[in-house]
N, C-alpha and C positions, 0 to 999 in steps of 0.2 A: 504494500500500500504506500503512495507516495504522502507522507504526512504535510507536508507544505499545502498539497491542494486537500487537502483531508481539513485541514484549519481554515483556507481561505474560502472553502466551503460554508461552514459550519460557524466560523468567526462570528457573525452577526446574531446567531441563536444565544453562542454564550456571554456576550455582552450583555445582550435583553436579561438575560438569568440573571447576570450580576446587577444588572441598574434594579429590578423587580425585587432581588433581594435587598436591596439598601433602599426602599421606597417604605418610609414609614405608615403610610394608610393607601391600603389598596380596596379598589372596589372587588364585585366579585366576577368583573370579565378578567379584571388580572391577576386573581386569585386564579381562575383556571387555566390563564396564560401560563402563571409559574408553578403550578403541575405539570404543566403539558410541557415545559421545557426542562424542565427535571429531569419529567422521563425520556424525554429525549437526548439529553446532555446525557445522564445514565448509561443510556446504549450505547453512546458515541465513545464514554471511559470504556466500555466493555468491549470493541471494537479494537480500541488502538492499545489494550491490553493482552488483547489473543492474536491481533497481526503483527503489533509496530510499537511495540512497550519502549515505549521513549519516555525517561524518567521525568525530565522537566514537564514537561504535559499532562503526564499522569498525575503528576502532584498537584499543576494546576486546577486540572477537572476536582481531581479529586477536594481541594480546597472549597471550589466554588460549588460544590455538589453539599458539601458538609453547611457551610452558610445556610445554602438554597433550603436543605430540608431543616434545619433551625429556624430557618424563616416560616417553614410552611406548618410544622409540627409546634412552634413556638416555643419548643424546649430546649431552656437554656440549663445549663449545670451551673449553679451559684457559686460564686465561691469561696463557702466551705466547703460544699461538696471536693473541690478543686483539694483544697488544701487537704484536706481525709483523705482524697485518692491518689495526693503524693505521700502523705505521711504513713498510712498506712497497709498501701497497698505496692506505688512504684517502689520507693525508696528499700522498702525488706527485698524486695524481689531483685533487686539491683546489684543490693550487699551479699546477697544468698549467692550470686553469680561469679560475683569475687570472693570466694570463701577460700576456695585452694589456693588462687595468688596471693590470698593475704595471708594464708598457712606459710606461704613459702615463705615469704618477707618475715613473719615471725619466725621465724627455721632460721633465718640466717641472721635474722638481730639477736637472739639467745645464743646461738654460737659463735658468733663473733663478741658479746658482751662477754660469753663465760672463759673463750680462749684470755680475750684482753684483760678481763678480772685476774684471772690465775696467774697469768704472764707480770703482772704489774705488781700482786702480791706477792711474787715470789721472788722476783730478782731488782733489786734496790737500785741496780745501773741501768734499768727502764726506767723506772721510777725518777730517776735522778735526771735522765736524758730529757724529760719532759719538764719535770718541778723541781727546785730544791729542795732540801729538807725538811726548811723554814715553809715555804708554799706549801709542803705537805701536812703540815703542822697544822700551819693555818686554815687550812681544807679541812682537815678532819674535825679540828676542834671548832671552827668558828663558822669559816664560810659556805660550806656545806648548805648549815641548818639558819645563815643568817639571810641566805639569798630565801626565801620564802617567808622571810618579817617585810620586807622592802617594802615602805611606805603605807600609805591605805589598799587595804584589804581589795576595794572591787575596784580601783583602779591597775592595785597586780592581775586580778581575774583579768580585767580588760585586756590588758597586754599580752597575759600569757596566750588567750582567746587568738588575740587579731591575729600574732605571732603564729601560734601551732598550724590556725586554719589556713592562713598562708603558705604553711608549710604541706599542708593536707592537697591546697587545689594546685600548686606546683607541680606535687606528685602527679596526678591526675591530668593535667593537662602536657607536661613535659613527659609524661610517661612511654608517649609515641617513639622517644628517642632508644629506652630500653636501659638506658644509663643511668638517669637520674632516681629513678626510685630504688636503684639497689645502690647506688653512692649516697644515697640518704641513710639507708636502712643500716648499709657498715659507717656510715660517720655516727651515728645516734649509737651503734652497739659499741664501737670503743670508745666514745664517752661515758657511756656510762659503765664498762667497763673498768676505765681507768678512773674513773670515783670509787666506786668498788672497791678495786684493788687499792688506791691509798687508802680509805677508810677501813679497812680491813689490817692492812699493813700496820693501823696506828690503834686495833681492837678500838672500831666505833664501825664496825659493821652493822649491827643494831640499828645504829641512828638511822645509817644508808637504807635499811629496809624499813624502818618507820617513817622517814621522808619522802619514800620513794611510792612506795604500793599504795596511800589512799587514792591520788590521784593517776599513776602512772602506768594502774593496769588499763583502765579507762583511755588515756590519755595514746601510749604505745598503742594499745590497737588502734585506733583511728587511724594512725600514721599508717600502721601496715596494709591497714584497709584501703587507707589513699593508692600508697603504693603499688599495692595488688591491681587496683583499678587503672592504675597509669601503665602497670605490666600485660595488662586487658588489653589496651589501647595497641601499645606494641605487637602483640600475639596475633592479633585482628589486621594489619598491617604485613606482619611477617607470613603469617599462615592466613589467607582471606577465607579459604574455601570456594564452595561453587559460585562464591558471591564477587565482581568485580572489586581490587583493591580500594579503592574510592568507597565503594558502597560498604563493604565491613567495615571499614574505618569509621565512616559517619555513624554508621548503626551503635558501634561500639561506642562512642563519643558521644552520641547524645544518651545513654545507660550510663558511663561513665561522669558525668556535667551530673547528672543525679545523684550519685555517691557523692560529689564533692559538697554539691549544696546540703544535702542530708551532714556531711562531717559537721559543716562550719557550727550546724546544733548539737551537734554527739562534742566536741570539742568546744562549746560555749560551757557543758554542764564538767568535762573535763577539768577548767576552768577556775569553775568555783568550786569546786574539790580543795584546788588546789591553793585557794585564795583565803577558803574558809575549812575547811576540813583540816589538811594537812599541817598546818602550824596551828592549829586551836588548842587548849588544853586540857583537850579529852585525854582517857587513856588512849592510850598505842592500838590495845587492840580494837578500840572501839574504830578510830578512824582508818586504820588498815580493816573493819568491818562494812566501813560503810562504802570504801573503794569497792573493796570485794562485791557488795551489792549491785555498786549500779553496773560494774563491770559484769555478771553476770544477766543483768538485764537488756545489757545492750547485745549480751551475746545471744540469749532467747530470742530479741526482736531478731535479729538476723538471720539465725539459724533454726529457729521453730516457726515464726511467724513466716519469714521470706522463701522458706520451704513451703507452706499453703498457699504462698501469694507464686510462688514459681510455678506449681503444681496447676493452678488454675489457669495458667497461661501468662499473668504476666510477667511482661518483662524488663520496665523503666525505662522502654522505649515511648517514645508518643504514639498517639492513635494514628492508626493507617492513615484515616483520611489527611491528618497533618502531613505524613510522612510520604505519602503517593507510595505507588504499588512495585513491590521487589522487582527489580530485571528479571525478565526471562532465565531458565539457566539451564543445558542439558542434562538430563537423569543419570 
């Protein structure tokens, strides 16, 4: 089918469709006007889907089809409805998809933090390569635990917040490169390795793990979850499948741009963990109790919830009609 005369055809039905749909009071000859062109625009998507799936077109139609029948059906999704259907539905389904990349990324920030821990604990001319004795000192005994007093309480949240999630949609968006999210994941594991290991080295390992896990079990996963997401992006790039490079790419990226906007909330509460939880003076266990809490609830929403939301079909892609209709592709 030649689509150029296919549209120079047909051009002037889908205009009418669009002026009809942006026509605030219709009588009812144009009421059955924009039926009858509906269904005609309808067939014409169905048409250059089964001869001539040309993506820009499809999307087109398929835009101005999605409008047309809101217009006609006058069913609009409010929005909350909107916001329910990301928070509840895309966003689990999104994380559920990154769940192995973000295993992986945890796989290699534990082993890289636990190689650097032991490394740094055990031999004093690592130790020494990086801090002096005095900086070591200073680390264990003071700086460590005085960096989470800094100023008022929800101006630190603030910071740590804008900070991490920037660090979150970095992942995610540079991720296509395949470099950056595992150059983050080893820079975060031997830091905090080598906190580890001096505070260990000066017996305040303790402190290290009551500073660390109310906020940081919460906190590390999201990062990994970025990461896993931005390894998504890559993967989809490297390996496309029967889907045109371009088109895995973008499918995977607009799933992707969901996990990041989802972190910037998982890493707001992160946050205040960390602003109010973790230097408060509750006992130890209580706020390594409450890390632990939200830490496992974020991993339910993920993995129990975005398991039913996967199961059902979705996927934290947009609705077809936003998205127009997959290329063709041989079996």
């Amino acid at each position: 089918m030649d689509t150029d005369a296919f549209i120079a055809v047909h051009q002037s039905d889908w205009e009418r469709l669009r002026a009809l749909s942006r026509t605030r009071a219709l009588d009812g000859e144009q009421i059955d006007e924009l039926i009858a062109l509906y269904q005609r625009t309808a067939t014409h998507l169905s048409t250059i889907r089964s001869t001539s799936p040309d993506p820009v077109l499809t999307a087109r139609l398929s835009v101005l089809l999605n409008r047309a029948r809101l217009r006609i059906t006058g069913a609009r999704t409010p929005l909350w409805g909107q916001v329910r259907r990301f928070w509840w539905e895309d966003l689990p389904a999104a994380l559920y998809q990154a769940r192995w990349a973000m295993a992986l990324c945890a796989g290699l920030f534990l082993l890289t933090a636990l190689v650097a821990g032991v490394w740094f604990w055990a031999d004093p001319a690592a130790r020494a390569a990086i801090l002096s004795e005095g900086q070591q000192r200073q680390l264990a005994q003071r700086d460590f635990v005085d960096y989470y007093f800094q100023g008022e309480a929800s101006g630190f949240a603030a910071g740590v917040w804008t900070n991490n999630a920037w660090i979150a949609v970095q992942s995610v968006v540079l991720g296509v490169t395949g470099v950056w999210p595992v150059w983050m994941v080893l820079q975060n594991g031997l830091n905090v390795g080598l906190s580890a290991g001096v505070l260990a080295a000066h017996d305040a390992l303790g402190t290290f793990f009551v500073f660390i896990l109310p906020h940081g079990l919460l906190e590390l996963t999201a990062i990994f979850v970025g990461a896993g997401a931005g390894l998504r992006l890559f993967w989809a790039w490297l390996r496309p499948g029967p889907l045109p490079r371009t088109w895995a790419l973008a499918r995977a990226a607009r799933t992707m741009i969901t996990v990041a906007i989802g972190l910037v909330g998982v890493l707001f509460v992160s946050g205040l963990l960390e602003a109010f939880v973790t230097p408060s003076a509750l006992p130890p266990a209580v706020r390594i109790g409450i890390g632990l809490i939200a830490w496992l609830a974020f991993l339910a929403f993920m993995l129990v919830r975005g398991r039913r939301a996967h199961r059902s079909g979705i996927t934290g892609d947009l609705e077809e009609e936003l998205v127009g209709d997959a290329v063709a592709v041989a079996a």
